[in-house]
N, C-alpha and C positions, 0 to 999 in steps of 0.2 A: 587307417589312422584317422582319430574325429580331429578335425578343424575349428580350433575355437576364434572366433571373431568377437571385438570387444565393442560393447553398446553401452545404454547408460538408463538408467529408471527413476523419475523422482519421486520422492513422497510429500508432498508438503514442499519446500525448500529447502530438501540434502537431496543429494543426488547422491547413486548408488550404484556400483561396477556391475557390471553386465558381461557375462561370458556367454555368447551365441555359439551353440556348441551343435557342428551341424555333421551327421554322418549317412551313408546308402548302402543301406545291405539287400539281399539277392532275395528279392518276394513280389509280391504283386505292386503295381504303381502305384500309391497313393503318398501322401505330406501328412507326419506326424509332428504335430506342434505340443510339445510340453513344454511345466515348468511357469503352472497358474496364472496363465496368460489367457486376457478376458475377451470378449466378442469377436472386438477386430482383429485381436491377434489370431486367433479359431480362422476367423474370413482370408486372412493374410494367403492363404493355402493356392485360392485362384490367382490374388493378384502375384504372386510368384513365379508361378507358373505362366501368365501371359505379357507378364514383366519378360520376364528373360526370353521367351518362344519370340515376340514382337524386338526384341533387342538384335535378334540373330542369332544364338545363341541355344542349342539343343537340350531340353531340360530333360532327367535322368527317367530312363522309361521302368526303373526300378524305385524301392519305398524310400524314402526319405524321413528320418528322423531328425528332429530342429529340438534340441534342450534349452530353453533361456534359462542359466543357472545368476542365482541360486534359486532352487525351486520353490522355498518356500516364500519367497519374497514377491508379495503381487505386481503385476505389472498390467499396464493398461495403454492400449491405442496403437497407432498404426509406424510408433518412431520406429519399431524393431527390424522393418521390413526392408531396408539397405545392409544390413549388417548379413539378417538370414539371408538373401541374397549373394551377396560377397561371399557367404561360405557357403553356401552351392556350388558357386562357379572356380571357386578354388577348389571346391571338393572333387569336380568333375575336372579339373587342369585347364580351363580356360583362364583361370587368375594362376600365371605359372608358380609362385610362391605364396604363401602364408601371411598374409600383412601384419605386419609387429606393430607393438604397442599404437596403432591406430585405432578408433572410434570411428565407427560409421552408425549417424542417426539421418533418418527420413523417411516418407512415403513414400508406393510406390507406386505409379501409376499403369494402368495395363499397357500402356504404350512402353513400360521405360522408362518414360521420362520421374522426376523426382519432385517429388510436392514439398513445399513448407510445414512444418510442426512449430505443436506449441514448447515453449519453455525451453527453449537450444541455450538464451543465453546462461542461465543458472545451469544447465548441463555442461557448458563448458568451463564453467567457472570449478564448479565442481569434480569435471574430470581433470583440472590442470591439479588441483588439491590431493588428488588420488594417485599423482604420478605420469597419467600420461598426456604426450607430447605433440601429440599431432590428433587434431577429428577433422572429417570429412563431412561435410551436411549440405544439406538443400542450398542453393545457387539461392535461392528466394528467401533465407535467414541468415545471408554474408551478412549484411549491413548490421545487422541484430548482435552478431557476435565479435564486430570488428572490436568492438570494445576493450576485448581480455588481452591479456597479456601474457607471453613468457608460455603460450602454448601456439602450436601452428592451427591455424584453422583455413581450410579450405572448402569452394564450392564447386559443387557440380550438380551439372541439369538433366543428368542421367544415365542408366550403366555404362554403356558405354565408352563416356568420359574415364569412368574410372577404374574401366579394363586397359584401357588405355595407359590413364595414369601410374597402375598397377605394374602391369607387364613392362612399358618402354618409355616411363619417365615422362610420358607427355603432361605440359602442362595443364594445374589446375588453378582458378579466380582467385586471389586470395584479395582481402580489401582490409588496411589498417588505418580507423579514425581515433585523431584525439578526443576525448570525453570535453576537456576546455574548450573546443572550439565549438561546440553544441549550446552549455549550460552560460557560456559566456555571452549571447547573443542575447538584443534585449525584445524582450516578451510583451508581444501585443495583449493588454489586457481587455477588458469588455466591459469592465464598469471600474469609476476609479473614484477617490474618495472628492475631488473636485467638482464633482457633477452632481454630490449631494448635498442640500441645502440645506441649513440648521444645524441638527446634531451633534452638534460638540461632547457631548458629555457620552455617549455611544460610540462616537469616535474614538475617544479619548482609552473608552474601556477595551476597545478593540485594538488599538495600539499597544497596551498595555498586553492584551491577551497575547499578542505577536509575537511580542518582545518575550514572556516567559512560557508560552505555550500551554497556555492556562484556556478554558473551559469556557463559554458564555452562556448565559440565556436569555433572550431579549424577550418583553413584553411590554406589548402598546397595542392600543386600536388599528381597527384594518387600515390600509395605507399610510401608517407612521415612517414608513424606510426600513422595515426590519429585514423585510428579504432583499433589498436595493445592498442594506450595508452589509450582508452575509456575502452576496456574490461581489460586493467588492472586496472583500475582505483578502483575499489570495492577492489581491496587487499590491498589500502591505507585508506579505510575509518577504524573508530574509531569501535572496537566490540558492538552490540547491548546491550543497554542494557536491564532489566528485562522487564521491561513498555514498550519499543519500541517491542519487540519480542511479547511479545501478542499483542500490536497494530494491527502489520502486520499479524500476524496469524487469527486474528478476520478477515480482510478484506479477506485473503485469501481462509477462509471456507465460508464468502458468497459466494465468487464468484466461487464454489466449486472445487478449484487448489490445493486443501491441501492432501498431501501424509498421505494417514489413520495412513501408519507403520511408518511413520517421520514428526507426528504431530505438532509442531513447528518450524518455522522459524529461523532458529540462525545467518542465512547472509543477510545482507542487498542487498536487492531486484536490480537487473538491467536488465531494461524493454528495448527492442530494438523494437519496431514494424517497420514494412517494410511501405515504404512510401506507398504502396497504403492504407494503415488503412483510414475508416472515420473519422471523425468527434465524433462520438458517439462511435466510438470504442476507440478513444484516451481518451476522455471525461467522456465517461460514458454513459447510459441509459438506454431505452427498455421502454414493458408497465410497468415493476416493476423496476425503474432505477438498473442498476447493476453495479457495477467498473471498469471505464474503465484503461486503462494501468497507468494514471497519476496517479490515486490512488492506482494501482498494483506496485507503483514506488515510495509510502509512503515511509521516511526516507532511500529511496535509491536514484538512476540513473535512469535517463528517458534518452533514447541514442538515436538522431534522426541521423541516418548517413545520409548523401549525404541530406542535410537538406530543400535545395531549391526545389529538385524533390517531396517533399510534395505538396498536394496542400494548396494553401494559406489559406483558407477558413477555412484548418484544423489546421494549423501554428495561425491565428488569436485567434483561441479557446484556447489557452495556454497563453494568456495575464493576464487573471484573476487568473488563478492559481497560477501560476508562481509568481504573487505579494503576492496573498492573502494566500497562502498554503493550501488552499481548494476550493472545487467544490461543486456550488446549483446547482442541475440538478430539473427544477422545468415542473409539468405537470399538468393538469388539473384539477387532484383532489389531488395530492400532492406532496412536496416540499421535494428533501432529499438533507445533506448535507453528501460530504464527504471527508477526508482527505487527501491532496495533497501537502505534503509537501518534496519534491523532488528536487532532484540537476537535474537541465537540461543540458545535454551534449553534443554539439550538434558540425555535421562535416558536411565539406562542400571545392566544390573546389572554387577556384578563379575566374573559370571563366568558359563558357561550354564545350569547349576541355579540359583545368583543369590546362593548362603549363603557365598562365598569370605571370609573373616574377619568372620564371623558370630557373635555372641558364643552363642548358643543351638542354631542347628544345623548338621553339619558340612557342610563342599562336598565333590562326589561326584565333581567335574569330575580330569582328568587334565592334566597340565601344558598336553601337546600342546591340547586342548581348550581352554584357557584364551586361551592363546597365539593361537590360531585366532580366537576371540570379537573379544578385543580390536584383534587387528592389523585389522580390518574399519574401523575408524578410525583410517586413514591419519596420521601423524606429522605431515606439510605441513595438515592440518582442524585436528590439535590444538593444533596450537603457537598458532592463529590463533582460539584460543577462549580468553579471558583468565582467566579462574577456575575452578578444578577443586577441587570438595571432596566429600567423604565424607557422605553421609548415613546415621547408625547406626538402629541399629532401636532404637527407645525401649526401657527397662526397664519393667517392674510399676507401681514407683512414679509414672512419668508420665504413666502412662497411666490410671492410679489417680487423678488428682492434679485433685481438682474445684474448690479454694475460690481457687487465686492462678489469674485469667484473664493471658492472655498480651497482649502490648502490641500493640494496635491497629493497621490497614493504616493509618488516618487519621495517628498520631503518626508515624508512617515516613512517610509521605507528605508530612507536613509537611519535615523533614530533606531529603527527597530533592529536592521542589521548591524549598529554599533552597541547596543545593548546585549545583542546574540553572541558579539567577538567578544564582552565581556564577563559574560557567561560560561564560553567554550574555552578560553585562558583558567577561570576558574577552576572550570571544572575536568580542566585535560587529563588526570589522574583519577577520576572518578568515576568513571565509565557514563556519563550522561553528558547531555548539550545543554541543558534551559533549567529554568527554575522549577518549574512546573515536575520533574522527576527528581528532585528531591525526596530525602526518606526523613522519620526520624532524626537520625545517627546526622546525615549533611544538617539538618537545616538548624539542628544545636549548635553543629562546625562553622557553617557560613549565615548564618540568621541572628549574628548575636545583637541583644538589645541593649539599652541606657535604662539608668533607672528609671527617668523620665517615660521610657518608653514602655518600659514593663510596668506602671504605676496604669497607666492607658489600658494597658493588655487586661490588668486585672479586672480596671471598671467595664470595661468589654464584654470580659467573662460573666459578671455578675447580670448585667444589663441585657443581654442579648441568650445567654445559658447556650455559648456554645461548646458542642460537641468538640473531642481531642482532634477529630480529624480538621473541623473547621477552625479550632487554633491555628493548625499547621498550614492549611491553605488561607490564612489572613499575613502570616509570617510569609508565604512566599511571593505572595502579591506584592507586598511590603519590599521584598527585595529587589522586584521586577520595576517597581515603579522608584527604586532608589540606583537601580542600573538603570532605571532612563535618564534619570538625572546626574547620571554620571559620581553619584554619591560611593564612597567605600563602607557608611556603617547606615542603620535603618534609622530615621529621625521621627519625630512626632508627626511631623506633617505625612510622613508616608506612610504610617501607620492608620492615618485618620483618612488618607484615602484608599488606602485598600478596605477600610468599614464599610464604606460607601458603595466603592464598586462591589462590596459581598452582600448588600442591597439594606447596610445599618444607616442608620443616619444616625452622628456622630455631633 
């Protein structure tokens, strides 16, 4: 009779039932591993065999056939090796019954013992979805999954344990934490907006960008504060909340970045990759697609400093995203989706010496060179980045300027988090959080103007010949900066600053 044991396979972020279907027919020794399982799973064959020999435990001195069903569904890496395991030793009557609806995911180690993997939490999450009730996983990713609910999760450090557990009810680790008492703790930041001097009106856009999860692009002479207010910029966004914190922790055990002993994410994420990154490291992929920074930058900052020394190719692939809040990385035999719904922040000089209307020193650059610089960012990236301003180089005086300290990340953060409650009230029936994902169809609904203000809109249009998309992203600005001021309709004055911040002068 075959022994199936139940395992689990991601692709992307669904998780997928796994039937480990193990049986031993009368032929020569060896381990038949089917059912399009890749290197390690192929490798899996010794560490089986000296997993169980080193546990105490007599491994079958006849062939052994191992199906991961369903066969044609790929699978990848070393989680399968507890489950085939488990149906060896049931198969042989050292596990005296059949384990029901249990999950066993983990490494194995030649000793026995059980190593951590990547992605347990979104497998758990996923097998509680699929019906079942109980997994068994690595002692080393308890903390990781204490998080779920409403399935039993248990650890153990290796077979052992869970012939033990199996056979006579011995106990096995279980650990259950609240998600609040993580995301509720308060957050040592590293740069905050009181230790920067000047910039009000950078600030201002940047508060703004918070509050509706809108886009930036700063541009100013070297040492103006543009990478200063980028890295402070995360001590003004709003605290995660419950949903958003497993979000981001699910993505970050696929892509196995998750600190085993600081199993959840409680800060919203700020990705910097260095411009030499590809394409597919911004994006995402591989043979088994994996995450790339945009989606490591879910409900955070995606920070492209010195923006233009990208190259284009790689700048271009941030179109889609960037509109659509997620990423198809599609291949040959499958399509994954993933989420990318991130503030883009992005710095850049003026020009390629960097001093082009520089109040102190001159630019060296030639038209044709300037021209060159800039057009490196394509017209279709920029239109699709909702706030453009100028960062000047401080004077003397402010830089001089010790005794007034400048207003707090905390004070902004408070504004910004009451502008988000205003937002998510709005918007609790409409499947989005911010302004900034607005479509069309909402921003007719919740964007409506005076005539006064549509009189504006039109001279706008004419004045500046914006594009339909850059209508729609001055109207959400517009909104953002009329939920900071705690307004219910958009007025003149808000309109004339979201010009501003869209880099018009008004």
């Amino acid at each position: 009779m075959v022994v199936k044991i139940l395992s689990a396979a991601t692709i992307g972020l669904d998780v997928f039932r796994i039937e480990v279907e193990v049986d031993i027919t009368n032929s020569l020794p060896q381990i038949a591993i089917i059912g399009l399982g890749d290197a390690a799973i192929s490798e899996a064959k010794e560490r089986l065999k000296l997993a169980i020999k080193n546990s105490g435990f007599e491994f079958p001195s006849t062939k052994v056939v191992i199906n991961l069903a369903p066969a044609d569904l790929k699978k990848e890496g070393a989680a399968y090796d507890l489950a085939m395991a488990v149906g060896i030793l049931t198969k042989e009557g050292i596990i005296k019954n059949e384990p029901e609806n249990i999950a066993f995911i983990g490494e194995l180690s030649l000793d026995g013992s059980i190593k951590p993997v990547n992605g347990v939490l979104p497998i758990v999450f996923g097998l509680k979805n699929l019906g079942v009730n109980k997994v068994i996983i690595p002692h080393g990713n308890l903390k990781e999954a204490s998080f779920a609910d409403d399935i039993e999760i248990l650890g153990a450090r290796n077979l052992n344990e869970i012939v033990l557990y199996l056979n006579d009810g011995a106990p096995l680790d279980t650990i259950k934490q609240n998600i609040n008492d993580f995301i509720s703790r308060n957050i040592e930041y590293s740069a905050d907006f009181k230790y920067i001097k000047g910039q009000k009106f950078a600030k201002r856009a940047l508060e703004i960008a918070a509050a509706g999860g809108h886009n930036v692009l700063m541009s100013g002479s070297p040492g103006s504060g543009k990478t200063l207010l980028a890295h402070a910029f995360p001590s003004i966004l709003p605290p995660l909340t419950k949903e958003e914190a497993v979000e981001i922790t699910k993505i970050y055990s696929i892509a196995g970045l998750l600190d085993h002993n600081n199993p959840l994410i409680c800060e919203r994420p700020i990705r910097a990759p260095h411009h030499s990154a590809s394409a597919v490291g911004i994006i995402g992929g591989g043979s088994n697609p994996k995450p790339g920074e945009i989606t490591l930058a879910h409900r955070g900052v995606l920070f492209l400093d010195e923006m233009p020394e990208f190259p284009r190719t790689v700048l271009e692939v941030l179109r889609q995203p960037v509109e659509d809040n997620e990423v198809t990385i599609s291949r040959a035999q499958m399509s994954i989706k993933y989420p990318a719904n991130f503030i883009l922040l992005g710095a850049m000089n003026p020009c390629p010496c960097g001093y082009l209307g520089d109040k102190k020193i001159d630019c060296k650059c030639s038209e044709f060179q300037i021209n060159r610089y800039r057009n490196k960012l394509s017209g279709p990236l920029l239109d699709r980045i909702d706030i453009h301003i100028e960062v000047a180089r401080l004077d003397s005086n402010e830089l001089l300027e010790q005794e007034t300290e400048a207003e707090s990340s905390f004070d902004v953060r408070q504004r910004v988090a009451k502008a988000r409650e205003i937002q998510l009230m709005r918007y609790k029936d409409e499947g989005i959080f911010t302004n900034s994902e607005l479509n069309p169809k909402l921003i007719k609904k919740y964007c409506k103007i005076t005539p006064d203000v549509k009189k504006m809109l039109e001279n706008a249009l004419k004045m500046f010949n914006l594009s339909a998309r850059g209508y729609d992203r001055i109207l959400k600005i517009s909104r953002t900066i009329a939920d900071l001021d705690g307004a219910e309709d958009i007025t003149v004055s808000h309109l004339a600053q979201a010009l501003q911040f869209r880099g018009y002068s008004v």
